[in-house]
Each structure stands twice: as C-alpha cells, then as structure tokens.
C-alpha positions as CSV (number, residue, x, y, z in Angstrom):
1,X,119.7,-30.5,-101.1
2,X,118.1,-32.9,-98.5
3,X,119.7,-36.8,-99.3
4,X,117.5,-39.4,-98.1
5,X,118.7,-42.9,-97.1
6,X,116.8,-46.1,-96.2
7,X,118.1,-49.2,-95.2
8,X,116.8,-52.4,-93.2
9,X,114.9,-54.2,-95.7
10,X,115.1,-57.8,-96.8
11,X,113.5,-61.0,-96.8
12,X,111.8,-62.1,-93.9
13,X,108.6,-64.7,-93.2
14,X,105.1,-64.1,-92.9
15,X,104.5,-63.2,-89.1
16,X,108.1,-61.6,-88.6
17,X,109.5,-58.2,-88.5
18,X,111.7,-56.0,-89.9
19,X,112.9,-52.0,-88.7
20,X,113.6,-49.9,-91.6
21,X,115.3,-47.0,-91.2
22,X,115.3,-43.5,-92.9
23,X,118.3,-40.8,-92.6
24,X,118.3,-37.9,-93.7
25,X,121.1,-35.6,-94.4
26,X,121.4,-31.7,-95.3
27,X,118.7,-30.4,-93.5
28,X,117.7,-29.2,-90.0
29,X,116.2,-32.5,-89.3
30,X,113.7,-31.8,-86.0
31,X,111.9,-29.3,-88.5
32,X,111.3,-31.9,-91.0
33,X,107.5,-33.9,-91.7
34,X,108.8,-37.3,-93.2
35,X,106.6,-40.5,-94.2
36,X,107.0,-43.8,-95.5
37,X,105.7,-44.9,-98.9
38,X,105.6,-48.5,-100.6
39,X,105.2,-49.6,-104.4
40,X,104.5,-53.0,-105.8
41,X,105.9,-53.4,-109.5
42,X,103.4,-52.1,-111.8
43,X,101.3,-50.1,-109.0
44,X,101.3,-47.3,-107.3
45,X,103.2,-46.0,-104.7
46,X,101.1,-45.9,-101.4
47,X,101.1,-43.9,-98.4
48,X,102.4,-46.2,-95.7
49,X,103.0,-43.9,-92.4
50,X,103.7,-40.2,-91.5
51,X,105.1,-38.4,-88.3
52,X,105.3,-34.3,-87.9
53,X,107.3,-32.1,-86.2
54,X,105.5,-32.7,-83.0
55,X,105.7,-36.5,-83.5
56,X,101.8,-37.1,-84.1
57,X,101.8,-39.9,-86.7
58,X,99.0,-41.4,-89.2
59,X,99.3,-44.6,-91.0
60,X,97.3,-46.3,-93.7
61,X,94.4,-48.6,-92.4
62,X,96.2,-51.4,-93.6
63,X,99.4,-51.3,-91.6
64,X,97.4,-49.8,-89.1
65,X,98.0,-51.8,-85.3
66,X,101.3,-53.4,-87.1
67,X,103.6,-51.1,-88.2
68,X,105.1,-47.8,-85.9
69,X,106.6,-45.1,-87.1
70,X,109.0,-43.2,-85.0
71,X,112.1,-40.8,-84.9
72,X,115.2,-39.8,-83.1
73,X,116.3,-35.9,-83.5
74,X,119.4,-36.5,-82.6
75,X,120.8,-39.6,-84.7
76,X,118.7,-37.7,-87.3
77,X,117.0,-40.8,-88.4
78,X,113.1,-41.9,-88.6
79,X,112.1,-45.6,-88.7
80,X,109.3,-47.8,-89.2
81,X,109.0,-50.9,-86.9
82,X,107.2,-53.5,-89.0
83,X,105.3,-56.5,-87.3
84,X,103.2,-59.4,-88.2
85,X,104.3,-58.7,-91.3
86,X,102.4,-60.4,-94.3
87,X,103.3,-61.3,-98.3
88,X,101.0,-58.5,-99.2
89,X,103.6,-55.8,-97.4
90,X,106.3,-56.8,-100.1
91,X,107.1,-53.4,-102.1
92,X,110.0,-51.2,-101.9
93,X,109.8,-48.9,-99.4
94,X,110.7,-45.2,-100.0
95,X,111.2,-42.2,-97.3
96,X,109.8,-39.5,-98.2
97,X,110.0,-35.7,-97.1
98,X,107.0,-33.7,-97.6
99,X,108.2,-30.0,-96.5
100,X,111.7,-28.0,-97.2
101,X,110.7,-28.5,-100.9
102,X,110.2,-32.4,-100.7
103,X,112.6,-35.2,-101.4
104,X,112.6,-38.8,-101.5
105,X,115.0,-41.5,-101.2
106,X,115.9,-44.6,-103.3
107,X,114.0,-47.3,-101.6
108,X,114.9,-50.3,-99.8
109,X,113.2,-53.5,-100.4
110,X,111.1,-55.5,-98.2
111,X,110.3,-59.3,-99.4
112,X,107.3,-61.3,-97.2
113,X,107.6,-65.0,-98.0
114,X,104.2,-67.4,-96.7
C-alpha cells in the first residue's frame, strides 16, 4: 500500500510563495506518475500539476507560468514550487498517484491572504 504525505502549506500573502512537498512511501518511487490536486470547500477537486516517469510535466492554465512541479528520485519526494501566489490558490492541496493502483494523500492546506 503506497502512503502519501504532503507538507509545506500555510498561510502566506498575496504575491509570496510556498514549496509543498509530496513523499511517498511503499513503492518503487522512480516508476511512479504523481500530480498535485487542490479543493476549495464545497467544490471540486482540481487538477493542479502532473510529472511522469520521464519528468515531462502539465499544469492547469491557471497555475500555468507560476507554479513548478518537480521531483527528486532519491529523497523519494515530488514538490510544487508555488509563486506569485494569489487568494484564489487557497484550497487544500492533495498528492495524488495516478498508476500502481492510485492513491492519494491527506492534504495540506495552503491559505492566500490580500
């Protein structure tokens, strides 16, 4: 069973960034497709970011030119760098593995004050 765990968020002002990071435990991590999702209360959770095995990466148009997704094989951990960051990016942010069955962790949240 693949475990999933973010950290990095909190509160932070428009225009200023935050790194989350994802690590993920119990599985052979360079094989793994992972992405970054975000929900608002009472909507749905959006696709944020993705990054393959190969490292190609695809982000949402609206995060699009702020927010990098990377990873590091060998500390077994992705992350997302998030700049210029704006009240509408306040959500929770979940990690998300899409292949070895899928998994996804609890979230970490990520406050934007103007």
């Amino acid at each position: 069973q693949v475990q999933l765990v973010e950290s990095g968020g909190g509160l932070v002002q428009a225009g200023g960034s935050l790194r989350l990071s994802c690590r993920a435990l119990g599985t052979s991590f360079k094989f793994t497709r992972l992405a970054w999702y975000r929900q608002v209360p009472g909507q749905q959770r959006e696709f944020v970011a993705q990054i393959g095995v190969d490292e190609s990466t695809e982000y949402a148009d609206v995060v699009k030119d702020r927010f990098t997704i990377s990873r590091d094989n060998a500390k077994h951990v992705m992350y997302l760098q998030m700049n210029a960051l704006k009240p509408e990016d306040t959500a929770v942010y979940y990690c998300r593995l899409t292949n070895f069955g899928g998994s996804w962790g609890r979230g970490t949240q990520v406050t934007v004050s103007s």
